[in-house]
C-alpha positions, 0 to 999 in steps of 0.5 A: 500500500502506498503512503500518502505524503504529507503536505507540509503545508497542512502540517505548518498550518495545523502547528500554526493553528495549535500555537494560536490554540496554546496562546490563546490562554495566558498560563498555557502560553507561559508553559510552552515559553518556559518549558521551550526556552523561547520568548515572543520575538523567537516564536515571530522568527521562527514561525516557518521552522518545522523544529518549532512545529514540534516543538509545539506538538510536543508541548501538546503530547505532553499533557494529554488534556491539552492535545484533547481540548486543542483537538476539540478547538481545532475540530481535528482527531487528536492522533492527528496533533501527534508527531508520529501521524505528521511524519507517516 
């Protein structure tokens, strides 16, 4: 069976849409900026980079209530918010 690639496109925008997702909330926001090491002005140049893309999706892995209620937000299954399933 042939895999479907994955458009790189839809991935950015799914990371995109899940860090607008985690900013959305003041404490959640001061999570990842803690637990990544970035700040503000390192998200803003970094908003292409698919390291940054994991790394969200790994913020979001981490803390299953999370990747639960920003799947629900996004209207998306959560497998779809894990790494693993981007990268098939």
């Amino acid at each position: 069976m042939l895999k479907a690639e994955t458009n790189p496109y839809d991935t950015m925008a799914l990371a995109l849409s899940a860090l607008a997702w985690i900013l959305s909330d003041d404490a959640r926001a001061a999570r990842l900026l803690s637990l990544t090491g970035l700040d503000g002005a390192d998200l803003r140049a970094r908003v292409g980079d698919p390291a940054l893309h994991d790394a969200i999706f790994a913020f979001l892995e981490a803390h299953q209530p999370d990747l639960m209620a920003c799947a629900e937000s996004l209207g998306v299954p959560p497998a779809q918010l894990a790494r693993p399933e981007l990268q098939r």
